[in-house]
Backbone of each chain as ProteinMPNN parsed JSONL, in Angstrom:
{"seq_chain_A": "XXXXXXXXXXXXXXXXXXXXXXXXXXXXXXXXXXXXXXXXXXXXXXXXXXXXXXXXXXXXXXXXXXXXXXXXXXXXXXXXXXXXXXXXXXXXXXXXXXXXXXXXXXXXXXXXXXXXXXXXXXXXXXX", "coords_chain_A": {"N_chain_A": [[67.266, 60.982, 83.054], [68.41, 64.411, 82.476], [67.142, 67.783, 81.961], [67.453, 71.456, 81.072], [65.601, 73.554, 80.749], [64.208, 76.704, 79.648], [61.434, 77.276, 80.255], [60.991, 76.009, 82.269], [62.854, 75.226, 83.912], [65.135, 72.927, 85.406], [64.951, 69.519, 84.52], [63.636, 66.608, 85.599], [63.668, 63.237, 84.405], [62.607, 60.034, 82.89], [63.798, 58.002, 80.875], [62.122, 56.344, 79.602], [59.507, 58.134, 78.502], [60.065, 59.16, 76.702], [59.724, 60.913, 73.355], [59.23, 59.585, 70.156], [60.296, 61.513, 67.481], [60.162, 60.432, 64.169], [60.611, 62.285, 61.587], [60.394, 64.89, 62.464], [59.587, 67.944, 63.623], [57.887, 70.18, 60.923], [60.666, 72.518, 59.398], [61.966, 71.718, 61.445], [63.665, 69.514, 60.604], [66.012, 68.004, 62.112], [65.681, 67.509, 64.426], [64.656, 64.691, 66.8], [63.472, 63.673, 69.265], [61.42, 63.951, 71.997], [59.962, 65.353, 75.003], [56.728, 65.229, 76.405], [55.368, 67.616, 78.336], [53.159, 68.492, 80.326], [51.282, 71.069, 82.411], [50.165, 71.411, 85.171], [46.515, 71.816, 85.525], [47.349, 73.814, 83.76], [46.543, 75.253, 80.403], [47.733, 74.345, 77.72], [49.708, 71.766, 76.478], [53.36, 71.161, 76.535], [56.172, 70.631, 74.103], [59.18, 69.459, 74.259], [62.061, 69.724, 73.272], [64.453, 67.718, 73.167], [67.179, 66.979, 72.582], [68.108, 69.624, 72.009], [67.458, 71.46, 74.496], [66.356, 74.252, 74.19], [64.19, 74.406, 72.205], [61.35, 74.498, 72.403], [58.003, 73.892, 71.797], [54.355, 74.711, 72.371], [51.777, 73.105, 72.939], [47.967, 72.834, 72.335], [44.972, 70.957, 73.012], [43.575, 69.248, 70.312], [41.139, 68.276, 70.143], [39.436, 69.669, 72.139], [38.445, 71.64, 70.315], [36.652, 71.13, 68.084], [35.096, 68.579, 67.104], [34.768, 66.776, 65.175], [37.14, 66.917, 64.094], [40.134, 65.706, 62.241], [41.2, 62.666, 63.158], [43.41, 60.348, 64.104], [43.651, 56.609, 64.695], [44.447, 55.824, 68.155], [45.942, 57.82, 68.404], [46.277, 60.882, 69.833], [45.541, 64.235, 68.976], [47.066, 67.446, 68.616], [47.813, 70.697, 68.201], [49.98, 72.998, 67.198], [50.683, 76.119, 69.149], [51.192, 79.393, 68.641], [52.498, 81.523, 70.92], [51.298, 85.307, 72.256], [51.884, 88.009, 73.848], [49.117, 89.474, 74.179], [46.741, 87.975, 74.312], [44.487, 87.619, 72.971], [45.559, 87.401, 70.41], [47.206, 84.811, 70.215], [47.566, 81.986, 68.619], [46.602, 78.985, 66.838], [47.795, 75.955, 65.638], [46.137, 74.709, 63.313], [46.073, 73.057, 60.5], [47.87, 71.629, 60.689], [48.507, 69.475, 62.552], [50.146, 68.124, 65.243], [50.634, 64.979, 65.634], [50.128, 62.774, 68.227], [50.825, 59.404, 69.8], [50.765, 58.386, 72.553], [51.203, 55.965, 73.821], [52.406, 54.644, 71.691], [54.923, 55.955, 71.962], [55.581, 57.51, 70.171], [55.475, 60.63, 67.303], [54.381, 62.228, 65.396], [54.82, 65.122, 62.61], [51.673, 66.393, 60.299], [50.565, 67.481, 57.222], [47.564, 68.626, 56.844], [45.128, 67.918, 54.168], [43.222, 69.723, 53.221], [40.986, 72.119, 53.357], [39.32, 73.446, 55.145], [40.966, 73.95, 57.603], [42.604, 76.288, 59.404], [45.891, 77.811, 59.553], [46.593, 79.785, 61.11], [44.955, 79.593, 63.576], [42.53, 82.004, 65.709], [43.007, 81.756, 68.834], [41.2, 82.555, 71.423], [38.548, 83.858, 72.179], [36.76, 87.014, 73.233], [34.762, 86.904, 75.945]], "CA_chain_A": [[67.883, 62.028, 82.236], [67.707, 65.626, 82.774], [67.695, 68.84, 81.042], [67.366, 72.522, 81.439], [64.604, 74.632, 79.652], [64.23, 78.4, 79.889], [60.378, 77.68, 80.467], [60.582, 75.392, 83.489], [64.313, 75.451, 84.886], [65.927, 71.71, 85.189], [63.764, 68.688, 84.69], [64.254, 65.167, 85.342], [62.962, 62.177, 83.442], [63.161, 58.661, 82.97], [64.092, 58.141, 79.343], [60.694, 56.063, 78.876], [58.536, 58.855, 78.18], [60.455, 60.165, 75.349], [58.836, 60.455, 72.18], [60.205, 59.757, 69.007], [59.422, 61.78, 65.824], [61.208, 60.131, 62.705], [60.521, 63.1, 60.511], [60.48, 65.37, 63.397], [58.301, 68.851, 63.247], [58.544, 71.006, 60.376], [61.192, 73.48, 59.501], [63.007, 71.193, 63.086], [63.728, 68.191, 60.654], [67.036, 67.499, 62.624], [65.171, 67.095, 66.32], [63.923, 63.762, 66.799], [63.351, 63.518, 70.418], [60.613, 65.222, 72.685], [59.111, 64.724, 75.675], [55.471, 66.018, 76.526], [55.189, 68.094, 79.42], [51.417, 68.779, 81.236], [51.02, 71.402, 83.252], [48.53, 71.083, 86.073], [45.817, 73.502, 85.839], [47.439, 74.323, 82.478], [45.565, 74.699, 78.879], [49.054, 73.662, 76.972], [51.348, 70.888, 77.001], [55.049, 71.567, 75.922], [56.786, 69.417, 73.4], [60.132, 70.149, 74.712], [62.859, 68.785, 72.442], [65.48, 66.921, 74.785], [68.537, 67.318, 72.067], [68.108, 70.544, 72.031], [65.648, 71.688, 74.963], [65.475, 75.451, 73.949], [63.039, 74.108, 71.031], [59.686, 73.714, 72.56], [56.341, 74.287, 71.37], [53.044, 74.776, 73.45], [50.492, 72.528, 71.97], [46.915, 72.581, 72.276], [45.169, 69.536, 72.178], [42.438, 69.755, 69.574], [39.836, 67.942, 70.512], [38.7, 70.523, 72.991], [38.162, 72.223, 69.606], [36.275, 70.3, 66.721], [34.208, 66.9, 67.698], [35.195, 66.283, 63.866], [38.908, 67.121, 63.677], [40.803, 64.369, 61.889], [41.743, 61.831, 64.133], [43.764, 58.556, 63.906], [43.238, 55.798, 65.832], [45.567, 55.582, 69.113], [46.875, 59.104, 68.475], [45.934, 62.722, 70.224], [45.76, 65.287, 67.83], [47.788, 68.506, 69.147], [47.507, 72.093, 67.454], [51.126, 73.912, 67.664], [50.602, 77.283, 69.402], [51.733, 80.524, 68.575], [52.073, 82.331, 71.593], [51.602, 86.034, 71.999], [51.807, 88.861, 74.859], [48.412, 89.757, 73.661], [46.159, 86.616, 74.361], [43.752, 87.242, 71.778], [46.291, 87.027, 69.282], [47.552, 83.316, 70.694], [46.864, 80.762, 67.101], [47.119, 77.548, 67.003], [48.312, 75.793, 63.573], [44.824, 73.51, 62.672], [46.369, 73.188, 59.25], [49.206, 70.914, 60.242], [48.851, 68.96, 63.474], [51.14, 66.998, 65.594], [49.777, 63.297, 66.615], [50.798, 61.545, 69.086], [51.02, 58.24, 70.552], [51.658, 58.683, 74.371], [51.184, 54.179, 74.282], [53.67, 53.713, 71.512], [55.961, 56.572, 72.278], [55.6, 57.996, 68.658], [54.825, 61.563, 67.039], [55.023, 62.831, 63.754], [52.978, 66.494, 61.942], [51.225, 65.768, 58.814], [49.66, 68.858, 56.947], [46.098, 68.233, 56.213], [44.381, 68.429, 52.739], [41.531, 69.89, 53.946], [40.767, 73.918, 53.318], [38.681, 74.001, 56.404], [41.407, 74.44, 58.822], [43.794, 77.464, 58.915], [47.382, 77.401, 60.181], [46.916, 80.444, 62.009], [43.367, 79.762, 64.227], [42.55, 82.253, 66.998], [42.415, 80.421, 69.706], [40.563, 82.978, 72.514], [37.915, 85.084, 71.73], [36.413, 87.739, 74.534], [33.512, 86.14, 76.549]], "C_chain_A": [[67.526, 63.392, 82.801], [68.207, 66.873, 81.897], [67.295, 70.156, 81.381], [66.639, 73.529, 80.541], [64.279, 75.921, 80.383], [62.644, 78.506, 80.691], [60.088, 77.114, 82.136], [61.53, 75.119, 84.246], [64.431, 73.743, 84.375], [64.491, 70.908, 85.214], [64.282, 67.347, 84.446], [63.466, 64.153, 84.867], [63.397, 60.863, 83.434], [62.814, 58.613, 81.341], [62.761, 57.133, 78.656], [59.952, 56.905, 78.36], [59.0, 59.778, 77.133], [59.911, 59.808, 74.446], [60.054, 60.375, 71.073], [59.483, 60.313, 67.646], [60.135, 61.789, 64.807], [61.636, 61.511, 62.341], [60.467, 64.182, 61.421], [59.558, 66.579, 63.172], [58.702, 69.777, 62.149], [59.309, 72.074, 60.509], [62.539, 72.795, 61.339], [63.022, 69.58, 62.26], [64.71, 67.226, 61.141], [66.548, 67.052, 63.832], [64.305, 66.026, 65.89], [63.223, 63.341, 68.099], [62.563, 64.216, 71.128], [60.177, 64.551, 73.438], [57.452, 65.887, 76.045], [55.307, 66.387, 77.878], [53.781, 68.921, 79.78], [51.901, 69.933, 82.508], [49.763, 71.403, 83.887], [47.904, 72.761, 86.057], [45.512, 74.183, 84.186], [46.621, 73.99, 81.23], [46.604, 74.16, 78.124], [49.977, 72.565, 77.776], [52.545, 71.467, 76.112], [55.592, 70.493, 75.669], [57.433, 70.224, 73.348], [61.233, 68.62, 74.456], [64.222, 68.36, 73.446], [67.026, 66.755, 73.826], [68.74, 68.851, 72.114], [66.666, 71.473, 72.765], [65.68, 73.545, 75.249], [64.332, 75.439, 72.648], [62.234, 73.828, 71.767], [58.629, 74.51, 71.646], [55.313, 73.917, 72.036], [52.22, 73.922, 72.315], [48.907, 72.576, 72.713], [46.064, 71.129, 72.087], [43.102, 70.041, 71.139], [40.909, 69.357, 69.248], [38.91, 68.698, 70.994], [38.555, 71.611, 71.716], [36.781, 72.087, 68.532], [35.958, 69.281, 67.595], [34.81, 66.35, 66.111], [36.094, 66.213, 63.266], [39.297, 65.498, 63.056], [41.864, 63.207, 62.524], [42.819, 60.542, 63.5], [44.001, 57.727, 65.173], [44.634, 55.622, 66.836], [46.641, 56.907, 69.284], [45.904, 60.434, 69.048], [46.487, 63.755, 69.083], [45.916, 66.848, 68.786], [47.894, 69.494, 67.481], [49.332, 72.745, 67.684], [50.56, 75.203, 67.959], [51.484, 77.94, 69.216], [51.658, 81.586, 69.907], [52.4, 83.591, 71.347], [51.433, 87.518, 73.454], [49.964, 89.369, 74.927], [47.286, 88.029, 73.795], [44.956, 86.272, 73.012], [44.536, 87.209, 70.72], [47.504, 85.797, 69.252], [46.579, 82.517, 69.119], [47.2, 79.896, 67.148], [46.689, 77.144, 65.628], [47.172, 74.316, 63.841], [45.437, 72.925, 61.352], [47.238, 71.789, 59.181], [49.524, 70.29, 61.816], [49.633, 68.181, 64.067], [50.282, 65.566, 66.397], [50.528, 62.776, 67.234], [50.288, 60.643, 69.721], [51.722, 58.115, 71.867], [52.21, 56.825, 74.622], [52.841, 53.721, 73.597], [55.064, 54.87, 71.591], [56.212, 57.331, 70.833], [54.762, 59.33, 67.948], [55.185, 62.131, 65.841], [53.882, 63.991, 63.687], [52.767, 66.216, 60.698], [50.684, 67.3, 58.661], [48.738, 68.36, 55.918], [45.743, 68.819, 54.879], [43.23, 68.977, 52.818], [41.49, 71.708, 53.773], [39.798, 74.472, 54.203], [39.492, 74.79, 57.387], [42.502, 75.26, 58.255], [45.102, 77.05, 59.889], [47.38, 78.323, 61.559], [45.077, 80.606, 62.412], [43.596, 80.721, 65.302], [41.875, 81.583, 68.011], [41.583, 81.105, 70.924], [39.617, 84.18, 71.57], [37.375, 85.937, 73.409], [35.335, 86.966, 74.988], [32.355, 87.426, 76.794]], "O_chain_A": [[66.521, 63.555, 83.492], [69.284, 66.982, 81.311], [66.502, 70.035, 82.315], [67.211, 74.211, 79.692], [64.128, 76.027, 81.6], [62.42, 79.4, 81.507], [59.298, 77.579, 82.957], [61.23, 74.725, 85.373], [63.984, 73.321, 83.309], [63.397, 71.276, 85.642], [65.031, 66.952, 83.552], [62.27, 64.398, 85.03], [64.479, 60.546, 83.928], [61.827, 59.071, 80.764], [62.468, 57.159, 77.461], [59.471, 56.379, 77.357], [58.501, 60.845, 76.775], [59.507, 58.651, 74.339], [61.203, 60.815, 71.048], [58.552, 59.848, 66.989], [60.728, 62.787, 64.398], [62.744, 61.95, 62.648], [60.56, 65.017, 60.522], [58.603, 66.291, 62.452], [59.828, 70.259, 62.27], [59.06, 72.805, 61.468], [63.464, 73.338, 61.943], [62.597, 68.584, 62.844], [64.635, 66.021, 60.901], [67.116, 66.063, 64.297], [63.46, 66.116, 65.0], [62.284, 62.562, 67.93], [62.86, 65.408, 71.047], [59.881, 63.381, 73.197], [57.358, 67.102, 75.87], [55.092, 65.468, 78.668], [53.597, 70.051, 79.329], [52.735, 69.658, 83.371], [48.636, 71.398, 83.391], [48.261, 73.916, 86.291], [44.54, 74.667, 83.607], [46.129, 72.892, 80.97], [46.188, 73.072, 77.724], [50.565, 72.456, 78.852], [52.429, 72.158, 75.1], [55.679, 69.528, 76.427], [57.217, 71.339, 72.872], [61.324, 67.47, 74.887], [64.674, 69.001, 74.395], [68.007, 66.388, 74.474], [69.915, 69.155, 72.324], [65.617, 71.914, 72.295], [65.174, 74.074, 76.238], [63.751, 76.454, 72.264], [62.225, 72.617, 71.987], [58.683, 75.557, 71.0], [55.261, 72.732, 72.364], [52.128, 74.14, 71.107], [48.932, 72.237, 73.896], [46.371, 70.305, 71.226], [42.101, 70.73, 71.334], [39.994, 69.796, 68.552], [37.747, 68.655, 70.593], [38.546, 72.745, 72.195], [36.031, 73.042, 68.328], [36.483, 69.127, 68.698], [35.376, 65.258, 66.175], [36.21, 65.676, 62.164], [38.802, 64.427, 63.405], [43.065, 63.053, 62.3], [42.716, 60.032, 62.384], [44.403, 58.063, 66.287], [45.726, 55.329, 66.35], [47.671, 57.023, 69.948], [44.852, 60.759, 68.499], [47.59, 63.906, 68.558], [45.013, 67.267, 69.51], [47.992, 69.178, 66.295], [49.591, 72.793, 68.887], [49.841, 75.614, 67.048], [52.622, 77.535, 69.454], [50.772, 82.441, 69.898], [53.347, 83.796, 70.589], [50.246, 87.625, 73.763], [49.642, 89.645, 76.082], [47.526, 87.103, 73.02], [44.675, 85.248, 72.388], [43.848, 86.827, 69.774], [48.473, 85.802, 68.493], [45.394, 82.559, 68.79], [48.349, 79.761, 67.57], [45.844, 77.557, 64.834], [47.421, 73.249, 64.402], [44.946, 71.797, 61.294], [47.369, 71.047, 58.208], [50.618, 70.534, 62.324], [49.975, 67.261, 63.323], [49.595, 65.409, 67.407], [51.596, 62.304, 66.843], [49.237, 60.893, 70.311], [52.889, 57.829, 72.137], [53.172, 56.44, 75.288], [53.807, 53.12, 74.066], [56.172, 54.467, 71.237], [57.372, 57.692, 70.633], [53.533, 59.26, 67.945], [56.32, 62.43, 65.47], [52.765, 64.059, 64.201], [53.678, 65.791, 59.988], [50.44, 68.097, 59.566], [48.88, 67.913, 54.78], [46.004, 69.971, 54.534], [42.228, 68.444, 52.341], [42.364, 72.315, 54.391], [39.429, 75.646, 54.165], [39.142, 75.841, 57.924], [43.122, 75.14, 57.199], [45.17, 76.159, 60.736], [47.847, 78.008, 62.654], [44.23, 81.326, 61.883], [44.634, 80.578, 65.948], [40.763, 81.066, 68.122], [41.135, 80.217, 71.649], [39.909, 84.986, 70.687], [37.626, 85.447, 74.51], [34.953, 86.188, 74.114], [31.244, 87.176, 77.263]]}, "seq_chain_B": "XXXXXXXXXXXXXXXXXXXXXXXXXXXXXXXXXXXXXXXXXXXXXXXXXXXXXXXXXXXXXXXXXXXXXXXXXXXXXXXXXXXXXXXX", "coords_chain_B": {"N_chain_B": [[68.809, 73.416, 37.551], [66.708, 71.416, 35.997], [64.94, 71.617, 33.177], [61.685, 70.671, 31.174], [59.924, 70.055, 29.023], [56.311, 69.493, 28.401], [53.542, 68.283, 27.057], [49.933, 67.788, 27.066], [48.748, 65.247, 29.355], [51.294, 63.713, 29.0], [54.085, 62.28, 30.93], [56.096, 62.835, 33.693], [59.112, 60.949, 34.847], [60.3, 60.706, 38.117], [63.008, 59.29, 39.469], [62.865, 56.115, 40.177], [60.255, 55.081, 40.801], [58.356, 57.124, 41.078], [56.079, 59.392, 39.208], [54.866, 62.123, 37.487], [52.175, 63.489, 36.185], [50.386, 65.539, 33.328], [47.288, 66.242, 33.629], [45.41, 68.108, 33.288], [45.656, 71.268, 31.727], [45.186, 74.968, 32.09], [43.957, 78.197, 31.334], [46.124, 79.506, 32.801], [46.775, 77.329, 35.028], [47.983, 74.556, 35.636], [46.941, 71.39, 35.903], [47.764, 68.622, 38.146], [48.834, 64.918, 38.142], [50.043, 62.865, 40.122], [52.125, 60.393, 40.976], [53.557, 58.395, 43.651], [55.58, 56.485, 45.924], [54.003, 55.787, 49.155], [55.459, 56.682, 51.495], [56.66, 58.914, 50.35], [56.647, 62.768, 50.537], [54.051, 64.703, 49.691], [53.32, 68.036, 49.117], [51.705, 71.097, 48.663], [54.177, 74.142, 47.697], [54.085, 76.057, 49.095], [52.51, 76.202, 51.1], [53.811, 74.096, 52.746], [55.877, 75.975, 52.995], [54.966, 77.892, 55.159], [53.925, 76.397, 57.249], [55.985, 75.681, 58.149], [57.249, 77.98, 58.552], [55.432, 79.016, 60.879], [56.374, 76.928, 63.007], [58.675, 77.778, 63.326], [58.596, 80.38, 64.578], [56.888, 79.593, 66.324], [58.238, 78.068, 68.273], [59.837, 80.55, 68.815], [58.953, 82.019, 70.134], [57.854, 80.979, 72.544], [58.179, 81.014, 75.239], [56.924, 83.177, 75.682], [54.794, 85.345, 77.609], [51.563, 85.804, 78.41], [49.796, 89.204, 78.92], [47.536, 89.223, 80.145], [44.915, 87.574, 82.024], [44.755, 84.227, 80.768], [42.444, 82.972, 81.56], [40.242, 83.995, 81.719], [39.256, 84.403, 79.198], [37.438, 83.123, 76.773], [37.286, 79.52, 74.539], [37.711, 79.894, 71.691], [35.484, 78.577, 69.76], [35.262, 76.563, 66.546], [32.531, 76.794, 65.127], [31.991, 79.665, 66.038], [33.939, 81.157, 65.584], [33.082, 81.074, 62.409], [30.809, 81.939, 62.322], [31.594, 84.224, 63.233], [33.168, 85.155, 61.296], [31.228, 85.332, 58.997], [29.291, 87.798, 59.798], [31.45, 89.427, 59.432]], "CA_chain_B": [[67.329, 72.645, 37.376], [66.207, 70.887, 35.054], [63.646, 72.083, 32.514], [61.517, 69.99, 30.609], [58.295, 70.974, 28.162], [55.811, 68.683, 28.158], [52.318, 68.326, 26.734], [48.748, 67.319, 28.173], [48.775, 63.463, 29.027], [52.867, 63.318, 28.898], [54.589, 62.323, 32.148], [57.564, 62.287, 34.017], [59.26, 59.976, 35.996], [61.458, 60.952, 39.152], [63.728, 58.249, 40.092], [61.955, 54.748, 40.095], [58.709, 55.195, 41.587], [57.544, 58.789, 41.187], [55.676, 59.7, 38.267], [54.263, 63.079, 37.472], [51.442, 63.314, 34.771], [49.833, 66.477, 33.107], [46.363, 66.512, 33.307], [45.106, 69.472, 32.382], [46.009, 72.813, 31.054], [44.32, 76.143, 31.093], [45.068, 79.232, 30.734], [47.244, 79.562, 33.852], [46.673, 76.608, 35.523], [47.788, 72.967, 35.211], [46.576, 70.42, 37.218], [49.43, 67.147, 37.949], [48.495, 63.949, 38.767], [51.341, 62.601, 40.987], [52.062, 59.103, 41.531], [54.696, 58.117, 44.844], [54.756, 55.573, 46.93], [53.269, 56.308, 50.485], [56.481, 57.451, 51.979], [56.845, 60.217, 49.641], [55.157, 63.469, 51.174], [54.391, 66.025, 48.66], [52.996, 69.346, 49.596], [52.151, 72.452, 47.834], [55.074, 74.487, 48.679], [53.745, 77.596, 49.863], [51.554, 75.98, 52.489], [54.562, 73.853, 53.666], [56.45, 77.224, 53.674], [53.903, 78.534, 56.018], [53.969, 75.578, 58.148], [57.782, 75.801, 58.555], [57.464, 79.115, 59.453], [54.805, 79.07, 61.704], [56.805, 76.335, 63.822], [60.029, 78.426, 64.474], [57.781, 81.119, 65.111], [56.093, 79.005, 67.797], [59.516, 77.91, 69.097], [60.782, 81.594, 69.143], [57.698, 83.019, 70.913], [57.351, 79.795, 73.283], [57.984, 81.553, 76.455], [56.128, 84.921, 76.007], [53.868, 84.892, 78.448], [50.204, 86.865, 77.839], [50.0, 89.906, 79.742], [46.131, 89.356, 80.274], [45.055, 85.878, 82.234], [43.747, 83.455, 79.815], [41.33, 81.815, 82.167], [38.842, 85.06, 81.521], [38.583, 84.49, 77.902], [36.966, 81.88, 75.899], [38.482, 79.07, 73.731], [37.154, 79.94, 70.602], [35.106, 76.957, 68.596], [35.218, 77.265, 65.0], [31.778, 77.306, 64.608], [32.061, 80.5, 66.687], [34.961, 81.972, 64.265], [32.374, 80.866, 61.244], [29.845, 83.329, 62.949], [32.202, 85.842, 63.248], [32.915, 85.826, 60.089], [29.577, 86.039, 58.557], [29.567, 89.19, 60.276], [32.331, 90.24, 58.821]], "C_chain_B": [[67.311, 72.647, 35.973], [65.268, 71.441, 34.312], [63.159, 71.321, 31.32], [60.353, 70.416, 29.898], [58.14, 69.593, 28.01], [54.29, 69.079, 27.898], [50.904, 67.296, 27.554], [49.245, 65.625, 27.864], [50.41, 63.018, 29.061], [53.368, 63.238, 30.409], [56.228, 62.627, 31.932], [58.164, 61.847, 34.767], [60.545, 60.848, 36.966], [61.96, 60.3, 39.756], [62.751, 57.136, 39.742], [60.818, 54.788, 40.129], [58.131, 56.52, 41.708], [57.416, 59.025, 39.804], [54.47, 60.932, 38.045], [53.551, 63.109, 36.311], [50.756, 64.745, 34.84], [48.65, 66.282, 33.038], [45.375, 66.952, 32.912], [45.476, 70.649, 32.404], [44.894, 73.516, 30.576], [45.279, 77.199, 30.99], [46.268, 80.043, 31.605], [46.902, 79.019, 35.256], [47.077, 75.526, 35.162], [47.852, 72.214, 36.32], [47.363, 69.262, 36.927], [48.758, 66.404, 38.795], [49.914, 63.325, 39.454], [51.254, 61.076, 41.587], [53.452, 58.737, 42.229], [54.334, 56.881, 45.532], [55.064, 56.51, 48.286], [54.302, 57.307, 51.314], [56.852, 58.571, 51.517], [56.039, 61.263, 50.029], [55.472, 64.162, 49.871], [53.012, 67.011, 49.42], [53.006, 70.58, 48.636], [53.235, 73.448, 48.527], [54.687, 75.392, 49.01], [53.122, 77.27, 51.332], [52.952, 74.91, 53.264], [55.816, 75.046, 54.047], [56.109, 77.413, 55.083], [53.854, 77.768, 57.28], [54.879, 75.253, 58.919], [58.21, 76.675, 59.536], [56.804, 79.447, 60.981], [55.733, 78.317, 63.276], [58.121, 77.119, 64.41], [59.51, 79.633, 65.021], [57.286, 81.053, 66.504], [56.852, 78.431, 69.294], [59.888, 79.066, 69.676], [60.107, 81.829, 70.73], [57.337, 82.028, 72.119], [57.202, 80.152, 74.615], [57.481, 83.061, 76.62], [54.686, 84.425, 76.845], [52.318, 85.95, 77.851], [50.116, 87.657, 79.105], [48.375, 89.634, 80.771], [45.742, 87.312, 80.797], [44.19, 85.375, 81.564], [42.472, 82.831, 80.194], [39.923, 83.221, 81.901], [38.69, 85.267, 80.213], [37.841, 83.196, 77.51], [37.636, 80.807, 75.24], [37.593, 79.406, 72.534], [36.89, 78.267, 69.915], [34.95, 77.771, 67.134], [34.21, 77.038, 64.339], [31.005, 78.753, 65.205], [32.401, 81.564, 65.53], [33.759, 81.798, 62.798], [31.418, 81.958, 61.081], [30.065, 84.919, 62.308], [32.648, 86.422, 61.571], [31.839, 86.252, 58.896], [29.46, 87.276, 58.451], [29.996, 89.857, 59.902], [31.762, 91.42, 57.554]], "O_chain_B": [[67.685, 73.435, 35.104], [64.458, 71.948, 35.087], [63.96, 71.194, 30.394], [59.784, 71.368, 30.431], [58.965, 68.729, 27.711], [53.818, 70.075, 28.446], [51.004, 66.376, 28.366], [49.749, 65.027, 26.914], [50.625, 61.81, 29.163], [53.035, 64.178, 31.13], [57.061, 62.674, 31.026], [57.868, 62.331, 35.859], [61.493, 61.469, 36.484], [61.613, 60.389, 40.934], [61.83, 57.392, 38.966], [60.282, 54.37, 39.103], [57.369, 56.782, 42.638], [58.418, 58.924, 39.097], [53.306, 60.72, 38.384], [54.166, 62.778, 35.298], [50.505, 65.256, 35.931], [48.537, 65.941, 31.86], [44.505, 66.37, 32.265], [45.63, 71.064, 33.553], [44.093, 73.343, 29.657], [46.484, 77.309, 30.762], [47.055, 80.903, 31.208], [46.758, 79.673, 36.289], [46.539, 75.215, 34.099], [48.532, 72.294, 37.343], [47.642, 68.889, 35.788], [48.208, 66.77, 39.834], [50.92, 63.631, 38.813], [50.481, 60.693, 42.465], [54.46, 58.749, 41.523], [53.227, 56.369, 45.696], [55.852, 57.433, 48.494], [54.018, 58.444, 51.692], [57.43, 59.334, 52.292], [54.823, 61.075, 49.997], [56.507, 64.248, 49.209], [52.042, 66.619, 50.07], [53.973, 70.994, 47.997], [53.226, 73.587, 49.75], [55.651, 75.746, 49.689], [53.236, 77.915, 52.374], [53.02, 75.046, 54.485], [56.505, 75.04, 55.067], [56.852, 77.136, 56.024], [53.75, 78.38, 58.343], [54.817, 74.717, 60.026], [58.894, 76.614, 60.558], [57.386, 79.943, 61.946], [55.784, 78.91, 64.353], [58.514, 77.108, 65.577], [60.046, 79.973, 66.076], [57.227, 81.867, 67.426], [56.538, 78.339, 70.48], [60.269, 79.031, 70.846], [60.538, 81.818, 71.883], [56.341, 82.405, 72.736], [56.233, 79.723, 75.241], [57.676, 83.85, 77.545], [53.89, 83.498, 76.697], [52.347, 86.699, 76.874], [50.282, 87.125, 80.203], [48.297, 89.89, 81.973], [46.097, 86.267, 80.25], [43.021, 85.761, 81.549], [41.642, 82.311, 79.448], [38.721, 82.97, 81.996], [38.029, 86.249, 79.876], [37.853, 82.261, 78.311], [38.849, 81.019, 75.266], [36.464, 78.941, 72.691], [37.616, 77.299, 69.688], [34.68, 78.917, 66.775], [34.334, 76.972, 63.116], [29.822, 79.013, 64.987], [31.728, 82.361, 64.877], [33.795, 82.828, 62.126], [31.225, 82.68, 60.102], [29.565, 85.854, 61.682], [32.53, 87.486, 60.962], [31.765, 87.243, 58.17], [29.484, 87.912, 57.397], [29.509, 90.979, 59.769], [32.57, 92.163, 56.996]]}, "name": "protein", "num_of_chains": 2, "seq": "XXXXXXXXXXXXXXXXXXXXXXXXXXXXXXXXXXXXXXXXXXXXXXXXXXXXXXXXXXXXXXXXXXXXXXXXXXXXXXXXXXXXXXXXXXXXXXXXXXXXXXXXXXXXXXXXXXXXXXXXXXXXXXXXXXXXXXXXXXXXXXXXXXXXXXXXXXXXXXXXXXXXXXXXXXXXXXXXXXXXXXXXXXXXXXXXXXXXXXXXXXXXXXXXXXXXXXX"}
């Protein structure tokens, strides 16, 4: 398959590595389809919707955050990023993660009951 | 919409399998016990507002790049941010 995104020009694929998200991400409950794109080097992957691939979203993954984040078994827990020209003002949504299943090809966002995590985390501070 | 007055302890059912119960009442608060089956999400709506928004937000803004290279900051841990706010 192939498709054409603003962030990375054309991109080709083999229709295995598509994900499927029933319920798809909030506020996008019509997109069901995404594939996960890694950049090398890169701190984000891009869940880059393949019906419509000007929808992506940078994710974070959130492990490299929390040792205690709320996991489920067989799934990566991903942060949606907010990006912003301004790096210290880059957030990533703790509140309402996306999981995925890279094995069974499956990703859904749940929004946590939890009043620890905020929607809008900063994600860089100065060193 | 519908409008219904009900008192502490009185439910109400929504379709087959969804049943909303009053549990308590103060003085501008009532707390609802909510019974669905599993498939049913429920959400306070303000925070799935927020969550809605945030995502086309994250879509809009997806290719702004940061003027400043990220590899010379930190990732913030959030017992970092916990700090900082202390501080505050």
């Amino acid at each position: 398959m192939e498709i054409i995104t603003k962030q990375f020009g054309k991109l080709e694929f083999d229709e295995e590595i598509i994900i499927e998200f029933k319920e798809g991400i909030f506020g996008f409950s019509e997109y069901h389809k995404y594939i996960l794109i890694t950049e090398e080097e890169g701190l984000f992957y891009w869940l880059t919707n393949i019906e419509e691939p000007e929808i992506m979203f940078p994710l974070f993954s959130v492990r490299l955050l929390e040792e205690n984040y709320p996991l489920i078994e067989g799934y990566e827990a991903f942060g949606i990023v907010r990006m912003d020209k301004n790096p210290l003002n880059i957030t990533v949504n703790l509140k309402a993660p996306v999981y995925i299943s890279q094995n069974e090809k499956i990703g859904f966002q749940k929004i946590l009951d939890n009043d620890n995590y905020q929607i809008d985390y900063k994600l860089f501070v100065e060193k | 919409m519908l409008v219904l007055t009900r008192k502490l302890n009185e439910k109400i059912r929504v379709g087959n399998d969804i049943i909303i119960n009053v549990l308590a009442i103060n003085e501008n608060q009532i707390k609802l016990g909510i019974d669905a089956p599993n498939d049913v999400k429920i959400y306070r709506e303000e925070i799935y507002e927020k969550v809605k928004d945030y995502a086309v937000e994250a879509a809009k803004r997806s290719t702004d790049k940061p003027e400043q290279d990220i590899k010379q900051l930190a990732v913030n841990k959030l017992n970092v941010l916990d700090v900082r706010k202390k501080e505050d």
